[in-house]
C-alpha positions in Angstrom: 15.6 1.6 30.7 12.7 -0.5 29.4 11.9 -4.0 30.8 12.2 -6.7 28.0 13.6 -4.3 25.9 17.2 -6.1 25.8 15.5 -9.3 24.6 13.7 -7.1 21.8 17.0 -6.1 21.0 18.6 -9.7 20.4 15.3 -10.7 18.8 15.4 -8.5 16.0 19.4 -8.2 15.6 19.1 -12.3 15.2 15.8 -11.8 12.8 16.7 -12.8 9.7 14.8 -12.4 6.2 12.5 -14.4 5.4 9.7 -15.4 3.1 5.8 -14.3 4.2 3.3 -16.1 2.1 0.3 -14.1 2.6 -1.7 -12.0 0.5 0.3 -8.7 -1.1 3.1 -7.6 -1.2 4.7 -8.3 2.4 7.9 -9.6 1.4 10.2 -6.6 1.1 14.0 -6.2 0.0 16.3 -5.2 2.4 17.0 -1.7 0.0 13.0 -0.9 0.7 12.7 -1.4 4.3 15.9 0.8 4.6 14.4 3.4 2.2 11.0 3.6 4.6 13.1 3.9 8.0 13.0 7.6 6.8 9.5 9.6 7.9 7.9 11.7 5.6 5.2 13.9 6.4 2.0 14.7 4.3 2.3 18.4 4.1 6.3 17.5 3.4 7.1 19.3 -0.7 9.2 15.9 -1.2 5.7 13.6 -0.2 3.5 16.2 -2.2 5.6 15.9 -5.0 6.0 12.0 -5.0 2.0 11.4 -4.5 1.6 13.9 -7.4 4.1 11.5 -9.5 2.4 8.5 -8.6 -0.9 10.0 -9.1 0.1 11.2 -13.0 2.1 8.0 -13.5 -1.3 6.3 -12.8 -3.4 8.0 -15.2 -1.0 7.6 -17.8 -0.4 3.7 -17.2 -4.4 3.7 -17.8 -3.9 5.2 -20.7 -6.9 7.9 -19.5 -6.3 11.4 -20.7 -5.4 14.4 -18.2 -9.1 14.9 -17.4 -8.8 12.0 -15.3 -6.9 11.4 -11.6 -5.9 8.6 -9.3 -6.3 9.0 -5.9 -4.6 6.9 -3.3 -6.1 5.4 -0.4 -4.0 3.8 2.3 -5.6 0.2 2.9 -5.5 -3.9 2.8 -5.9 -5.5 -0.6 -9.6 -6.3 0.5 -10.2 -2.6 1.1 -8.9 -1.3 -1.5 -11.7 -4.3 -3.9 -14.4 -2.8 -1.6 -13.5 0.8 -2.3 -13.7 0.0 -5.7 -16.9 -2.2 -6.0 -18.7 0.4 -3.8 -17.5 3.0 -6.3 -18.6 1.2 -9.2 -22.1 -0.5 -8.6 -24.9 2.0 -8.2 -26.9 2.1 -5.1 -29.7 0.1 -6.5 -27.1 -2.0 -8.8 -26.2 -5.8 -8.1 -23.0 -7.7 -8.6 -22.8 -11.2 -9.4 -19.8 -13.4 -7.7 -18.9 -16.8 -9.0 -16.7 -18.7 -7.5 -15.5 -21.7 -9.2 -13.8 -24.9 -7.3 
């Protein structure tokens, strides 16, 4: 139906696991990747209620009171440090890096 699609096919049914050693988490068990072949929309109750778990779970694993909230933002490692530095230094603030070798 597709061209190349039959040597995609043998491809990934001969793919086998291995190890990935970059940055994060990228290395996944078998039991997660068969867990995420199921879509899940964002206005889906089952999403709303798992974001709203993670979210409280978060909070309470900072030990920050119910006045506070996580939010979760979808991004690399490196985003998610500049999201965070960007949020934390003022406009007119400065950060200092050191980086030692």
């Amino acid at each position: 139906m597709f061209p190349g699609l039959d040597v995609l096919s043998s491809q990934l049914s001969s793919w086998k696991e291995k190890a990935l050693f970059t940055p994060g988490p990228l290395t996944t068990s078998r039991t997660v990747k068969q867990a995420m072949l199921r879509d899940l929309g964002s206005r889906d109750s089952e999403f709303i209620s798992i974001v709203k778990d993670v979210r409280r779970r978060l909070v309470e694993l900072g030990g920050a009171s119910d006045e506070y909230t996580a939010i979760l933002m979808q991004g690399s490692g490196t985003f998610g440090i500049e999201a965070a530095i960007s949020s934390v230094i003022p406009p007119e603030g400065k950060l200092l890096i050191l980086v030692f070798t």
